[in-house]
VEXZALO-706934 format. One record per atom (N, C-alpha, C): residue in one letter; x, z, y. Coordinates in steps of 0.001 Angstrom, whole numbers, plus 500000, padded with zeros to 6 digits. Each point is the difference from the previous one (the first is absolute). Layout:
aXZY;...
***
This chain:
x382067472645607558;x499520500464501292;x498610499437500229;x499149501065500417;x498510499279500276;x499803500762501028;x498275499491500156;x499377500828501461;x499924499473501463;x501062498746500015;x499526499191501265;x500892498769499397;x499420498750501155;x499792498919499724;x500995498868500725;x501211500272500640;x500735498545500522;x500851499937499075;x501517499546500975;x501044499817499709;x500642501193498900;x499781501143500035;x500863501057499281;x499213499829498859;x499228499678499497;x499036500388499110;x499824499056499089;x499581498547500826;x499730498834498899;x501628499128499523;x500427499765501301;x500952499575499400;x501345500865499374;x500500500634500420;x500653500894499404;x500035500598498611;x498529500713499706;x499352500619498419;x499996498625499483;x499528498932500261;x500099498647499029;x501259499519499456;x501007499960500881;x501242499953499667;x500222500728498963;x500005501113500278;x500208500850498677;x499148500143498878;x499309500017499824;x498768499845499003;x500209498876499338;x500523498785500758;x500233498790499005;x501351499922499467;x501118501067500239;x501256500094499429;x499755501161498780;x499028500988500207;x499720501407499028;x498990499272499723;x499736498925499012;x498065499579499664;x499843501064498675;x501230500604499257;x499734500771498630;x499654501213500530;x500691500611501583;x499588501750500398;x498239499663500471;x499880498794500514;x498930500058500558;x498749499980498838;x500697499533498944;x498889499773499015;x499710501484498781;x501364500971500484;x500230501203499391;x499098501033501203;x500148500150500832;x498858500871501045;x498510499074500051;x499927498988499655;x498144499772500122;x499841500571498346;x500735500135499320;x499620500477498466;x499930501362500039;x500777500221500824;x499911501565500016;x498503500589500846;x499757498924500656;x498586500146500902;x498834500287499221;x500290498919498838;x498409499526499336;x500282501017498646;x501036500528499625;x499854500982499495;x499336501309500057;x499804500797501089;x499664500712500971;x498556499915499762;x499700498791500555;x498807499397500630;x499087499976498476;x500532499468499143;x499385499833498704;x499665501324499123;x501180500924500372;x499713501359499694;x499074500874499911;x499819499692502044;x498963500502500672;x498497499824499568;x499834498298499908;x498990499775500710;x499399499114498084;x501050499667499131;x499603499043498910;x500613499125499894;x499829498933498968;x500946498610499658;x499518499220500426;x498404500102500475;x499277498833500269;x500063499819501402;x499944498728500122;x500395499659501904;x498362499665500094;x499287499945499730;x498547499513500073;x499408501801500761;x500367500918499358;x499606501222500381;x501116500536500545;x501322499742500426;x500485500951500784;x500764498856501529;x499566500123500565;x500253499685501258;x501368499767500447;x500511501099500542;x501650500053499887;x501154499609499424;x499445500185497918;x500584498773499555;x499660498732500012;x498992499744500278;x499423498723500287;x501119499365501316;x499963500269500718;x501404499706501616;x500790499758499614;x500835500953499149;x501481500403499376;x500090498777498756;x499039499408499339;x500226498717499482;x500332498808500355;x499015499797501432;x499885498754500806;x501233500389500583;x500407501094500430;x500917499838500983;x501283499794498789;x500426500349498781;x501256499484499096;x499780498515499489;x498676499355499961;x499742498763499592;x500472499116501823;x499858500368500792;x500030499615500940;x501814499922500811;x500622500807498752;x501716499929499982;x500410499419498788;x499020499083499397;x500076499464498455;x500503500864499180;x500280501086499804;x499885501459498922;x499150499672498987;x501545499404498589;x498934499849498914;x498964500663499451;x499016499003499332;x499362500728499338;x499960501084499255;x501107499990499420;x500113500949498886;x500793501287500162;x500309499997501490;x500608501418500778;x499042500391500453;x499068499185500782;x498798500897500045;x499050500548499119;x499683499753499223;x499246499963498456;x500766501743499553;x501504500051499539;x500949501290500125;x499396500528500700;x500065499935501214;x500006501009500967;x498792500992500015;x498823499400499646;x498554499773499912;x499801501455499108;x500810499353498528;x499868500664499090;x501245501678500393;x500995499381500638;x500544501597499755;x499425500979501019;x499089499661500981;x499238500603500907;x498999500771499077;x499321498853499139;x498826500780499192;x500291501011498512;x501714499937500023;x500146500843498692;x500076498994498549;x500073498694500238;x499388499181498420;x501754499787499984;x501016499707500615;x501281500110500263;x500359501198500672;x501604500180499345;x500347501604500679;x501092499561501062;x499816500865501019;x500704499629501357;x499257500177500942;x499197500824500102;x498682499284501258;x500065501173500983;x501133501446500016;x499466501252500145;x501344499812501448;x499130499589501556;x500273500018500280;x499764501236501416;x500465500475500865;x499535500322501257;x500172499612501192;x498527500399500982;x499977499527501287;x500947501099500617;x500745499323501410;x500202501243501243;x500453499019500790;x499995500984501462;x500525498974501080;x501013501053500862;x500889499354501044;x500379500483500391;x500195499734501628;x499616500777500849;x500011499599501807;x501278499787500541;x500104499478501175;x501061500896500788;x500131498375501434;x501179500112500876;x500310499559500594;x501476499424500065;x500132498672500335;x501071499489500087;x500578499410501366;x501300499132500163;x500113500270501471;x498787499472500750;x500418500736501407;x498967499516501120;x498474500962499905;x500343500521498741;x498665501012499938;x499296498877499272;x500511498786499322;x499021499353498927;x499140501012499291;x498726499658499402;x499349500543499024;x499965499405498557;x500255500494499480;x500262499751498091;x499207500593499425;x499377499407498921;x499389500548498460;x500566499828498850;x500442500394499145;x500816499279498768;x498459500704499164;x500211499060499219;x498825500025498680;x500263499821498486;x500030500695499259;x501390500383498555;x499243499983499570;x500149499258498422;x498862500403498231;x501758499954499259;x499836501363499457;x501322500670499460;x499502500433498679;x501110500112498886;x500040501180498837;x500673500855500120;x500301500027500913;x501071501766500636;x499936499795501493;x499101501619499735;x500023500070502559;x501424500433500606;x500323500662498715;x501518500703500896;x501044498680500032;x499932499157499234;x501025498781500456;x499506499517501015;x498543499535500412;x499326499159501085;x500192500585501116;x499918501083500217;x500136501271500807;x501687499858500461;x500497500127498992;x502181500158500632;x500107498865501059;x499436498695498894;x500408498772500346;x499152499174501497;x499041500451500305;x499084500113501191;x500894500843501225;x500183501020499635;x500661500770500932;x501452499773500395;x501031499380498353;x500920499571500616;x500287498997501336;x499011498871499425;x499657499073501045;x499565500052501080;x499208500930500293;x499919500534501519;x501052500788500683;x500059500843499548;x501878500258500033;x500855499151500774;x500736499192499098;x500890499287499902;x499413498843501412;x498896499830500501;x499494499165501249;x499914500492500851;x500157501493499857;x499869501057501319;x498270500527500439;x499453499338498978;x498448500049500459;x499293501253499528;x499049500331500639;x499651501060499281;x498463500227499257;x500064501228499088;x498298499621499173;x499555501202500738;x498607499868499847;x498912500443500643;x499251500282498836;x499013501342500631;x498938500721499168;x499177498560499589;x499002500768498560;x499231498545499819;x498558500265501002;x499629499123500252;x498982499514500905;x500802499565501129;x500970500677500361;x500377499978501659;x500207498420500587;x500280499149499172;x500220498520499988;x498914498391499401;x499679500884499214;x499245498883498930;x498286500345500954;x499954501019500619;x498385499437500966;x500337499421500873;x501128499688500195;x500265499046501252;x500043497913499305;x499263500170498817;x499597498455499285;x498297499881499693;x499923498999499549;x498728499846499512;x500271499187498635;x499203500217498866;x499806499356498888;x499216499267500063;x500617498208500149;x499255499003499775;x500315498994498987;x499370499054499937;x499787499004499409;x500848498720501119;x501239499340499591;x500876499248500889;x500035498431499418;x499688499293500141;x499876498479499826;x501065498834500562;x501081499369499677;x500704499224500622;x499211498758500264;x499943498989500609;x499349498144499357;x501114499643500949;x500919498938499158;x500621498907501112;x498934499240501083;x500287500064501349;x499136498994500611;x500158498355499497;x500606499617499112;x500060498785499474;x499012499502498743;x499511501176499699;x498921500395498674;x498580499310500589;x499985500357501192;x498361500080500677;x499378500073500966;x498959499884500686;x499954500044501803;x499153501633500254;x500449499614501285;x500113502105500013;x498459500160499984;x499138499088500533;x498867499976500347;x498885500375498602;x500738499013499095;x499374500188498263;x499977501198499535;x501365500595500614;x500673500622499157;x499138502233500678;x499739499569501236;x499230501030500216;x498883500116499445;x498847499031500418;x498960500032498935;x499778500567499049;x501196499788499301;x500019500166498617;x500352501175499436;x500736500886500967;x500350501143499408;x499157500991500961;x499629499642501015;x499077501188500786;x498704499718499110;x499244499125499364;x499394500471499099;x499809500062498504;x501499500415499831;x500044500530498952;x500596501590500046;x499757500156501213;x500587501484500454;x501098500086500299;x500977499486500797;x500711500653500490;x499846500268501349;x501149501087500484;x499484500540500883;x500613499220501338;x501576499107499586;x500450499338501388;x500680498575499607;x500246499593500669;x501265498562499809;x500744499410501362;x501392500295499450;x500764499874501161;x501097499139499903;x500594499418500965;x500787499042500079;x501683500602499532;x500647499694499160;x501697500320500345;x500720499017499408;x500576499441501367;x501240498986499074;x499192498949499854;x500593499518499145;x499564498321498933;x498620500495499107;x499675501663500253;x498946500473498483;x498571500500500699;x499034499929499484;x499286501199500015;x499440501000499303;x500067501109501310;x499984501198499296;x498219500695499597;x499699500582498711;x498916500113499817;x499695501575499973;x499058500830500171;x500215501413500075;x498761500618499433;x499948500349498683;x498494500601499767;x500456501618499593;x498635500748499899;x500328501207499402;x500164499932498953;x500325501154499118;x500421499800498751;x498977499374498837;x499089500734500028;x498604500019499457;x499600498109500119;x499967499731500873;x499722498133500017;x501308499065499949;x501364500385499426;x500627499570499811;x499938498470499091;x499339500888498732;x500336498711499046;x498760499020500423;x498820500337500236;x499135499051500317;x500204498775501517;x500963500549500681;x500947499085500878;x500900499392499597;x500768500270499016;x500737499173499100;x499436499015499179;x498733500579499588;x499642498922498830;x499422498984500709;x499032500106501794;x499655499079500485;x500865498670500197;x501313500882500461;x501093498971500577;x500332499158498716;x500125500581498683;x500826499378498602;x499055498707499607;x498123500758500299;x499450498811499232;x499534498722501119;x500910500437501306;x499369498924501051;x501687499199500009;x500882500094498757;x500821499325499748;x501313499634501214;x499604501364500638;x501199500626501237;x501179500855499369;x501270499817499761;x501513500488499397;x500266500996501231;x499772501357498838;x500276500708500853;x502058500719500237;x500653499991500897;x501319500125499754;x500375501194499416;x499743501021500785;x500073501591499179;x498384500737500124;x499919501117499699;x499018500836499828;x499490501469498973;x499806500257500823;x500320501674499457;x499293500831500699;x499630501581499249;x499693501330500923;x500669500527500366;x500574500261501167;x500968500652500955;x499310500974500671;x501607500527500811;x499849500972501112;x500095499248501277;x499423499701501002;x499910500229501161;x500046500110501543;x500751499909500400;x500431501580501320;x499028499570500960;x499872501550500780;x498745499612500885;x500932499429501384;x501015500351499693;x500899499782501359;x500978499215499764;x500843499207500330;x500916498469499492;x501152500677500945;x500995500466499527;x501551500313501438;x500982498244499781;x499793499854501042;x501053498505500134;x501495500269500017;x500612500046499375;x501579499951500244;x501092499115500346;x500169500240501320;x501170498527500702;x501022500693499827;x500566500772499271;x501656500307500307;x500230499316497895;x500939499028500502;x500461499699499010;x500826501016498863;x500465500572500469;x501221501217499453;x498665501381499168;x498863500060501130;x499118500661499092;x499126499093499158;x499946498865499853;x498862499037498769;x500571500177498830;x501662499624500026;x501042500172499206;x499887501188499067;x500055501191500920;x499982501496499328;x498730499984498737;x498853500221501282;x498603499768498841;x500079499471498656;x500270498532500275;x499929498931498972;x500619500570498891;x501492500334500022;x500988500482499425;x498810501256498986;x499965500666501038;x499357501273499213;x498697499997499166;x498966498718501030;x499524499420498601;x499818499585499014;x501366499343499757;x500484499244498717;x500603500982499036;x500743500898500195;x500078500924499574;x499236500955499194;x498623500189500675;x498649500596500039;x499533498739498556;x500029499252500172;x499613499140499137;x500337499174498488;x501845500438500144;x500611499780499239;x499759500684498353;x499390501384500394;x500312501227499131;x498670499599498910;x500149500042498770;x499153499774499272;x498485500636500041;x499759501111500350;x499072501012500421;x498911499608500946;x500919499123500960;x498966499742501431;x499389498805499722;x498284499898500360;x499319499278499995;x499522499120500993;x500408500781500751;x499308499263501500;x500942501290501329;x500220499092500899;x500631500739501212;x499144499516501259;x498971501089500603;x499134499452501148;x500898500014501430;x500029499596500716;x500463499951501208;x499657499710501268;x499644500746501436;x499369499069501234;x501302499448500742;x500744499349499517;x500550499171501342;x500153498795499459;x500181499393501094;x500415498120499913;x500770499773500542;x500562498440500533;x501314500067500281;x499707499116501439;x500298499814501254;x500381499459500465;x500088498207500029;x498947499218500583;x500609498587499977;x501768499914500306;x501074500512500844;x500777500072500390;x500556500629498618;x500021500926499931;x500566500481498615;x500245499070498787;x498309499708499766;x500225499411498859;x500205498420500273;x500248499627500987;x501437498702500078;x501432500346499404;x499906501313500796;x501806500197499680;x500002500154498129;x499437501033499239;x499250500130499362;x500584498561498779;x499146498716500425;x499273498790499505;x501805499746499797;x500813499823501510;x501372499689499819;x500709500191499528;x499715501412499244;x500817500861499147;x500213499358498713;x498603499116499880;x499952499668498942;x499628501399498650;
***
């Protein structure tokens, strides 16, 4: 789950990400495959894979899966022949969803996308009708225990980014895509640990959700959304509730 920044997002996707560290290290390969395809092997000239490195070195993703990956993107290994698609729609409460798939078959990504919306009651939407309701940025975690916020602006407003905001125990960093890595590399060589970081989606609009019984639903249907080998990323605008995500926290 990406695209906004509290409780549903950091702690939650971390949880899981550190129980799946092999799916997580199987979808950034599938990224830089793509990316390497596209754009070359070399991270010096392609940008995008250039991110998609830092960001698998930055989940300690051995060397030598990325190195693979590199190569079956560019054809020097066979495996690399993958495709993009996405898919819209809405979940309860009128949530907004993006699912984002790199597949070797659309008609499985396609069943298995749709089952899952299905089966949550949610429904998909034409493409555009959802995904202009995000923006593609550049998203930065820093524990506030890393650094003082004061340094820590400086430092990235001139190195281009475009905001920095407070959430939680972290802060949050926000550039466009395009000045991404050169905000990263400020923060890496001014010897600031960055927690997560990545190009994401977005939302221009954040829906708060206090009904426990609907956080539940979502979540559910996100995980779901996420489970399926196909899906790369699931964008989403809502968050949860301080109240919620107590009950939430209790749940354990």
């Amino acid at each position: 789950m990406a695209g906004h920044s509290k409780w549903a997002n950091i702690k939650h996707r971390k949880g899981k990400a550190d129980a799946a560290r092999g799916k997580v290290f199987s979808k950034i390969g599938k990224d830089i495959m793509v990316a390497a395809g596209c754009g070359g092997g070399n991270v010096d000239d392609n940008i995008t894979l250039r991110a998609l490195v830092q960001k698998a070195k930055g989940v300690s993703m051995p060397k030598e899966n990325i190195e693979r990956a590199i190569k079956k993107g560019t054809g020097e290994l066979e495996g690399g022949q993958l495709t993009e698609g996405s898919y819209e729609g809405y979940a309860a409460g009128g949530i907004a969803v993006v699912v984002k798939v790199l597949t070797d078959n659309k008609n499985r990504s396609a069943s298995e996308v749709r089952h899952a919306f299905t089966k949550a009651d949610a429904n998909l939407a034409d493409q555009g009708a959802v995904s202009r309701m995000f923006q593609r940025k550049g998203q930065i975690f820093i524990d506030k225990s890393n650094t003082d916020e004061d340094v820590l602006m400086d430092l990235v407003l001139e190195a281009g980014a475009e905001d920095l905001k407070t959430e939680g125990e972290q802060f949050e960093v926000i550039t466009d895509p395009n000045d991404y890595l050169a905000v990263s590399e400020a923060i890496t060589n001014a010897g600031i640990e960055m927690a997560e970081t990545e190009i994401t989606m977005i939302p221009d609009l954040v829906v708060e959700v206090t009904e426990l019984k609907q956080a539940h639903s979502i979540m559910r249907f996100v995980d779901a959304l996420e489970e399926l080998d196909d899906v790369q990323d699931v964008y989403t605008n809502f968050d949860i509730s301080d109240e919620v995500a107590t009950k939430l926290s209790e749940e354990g």
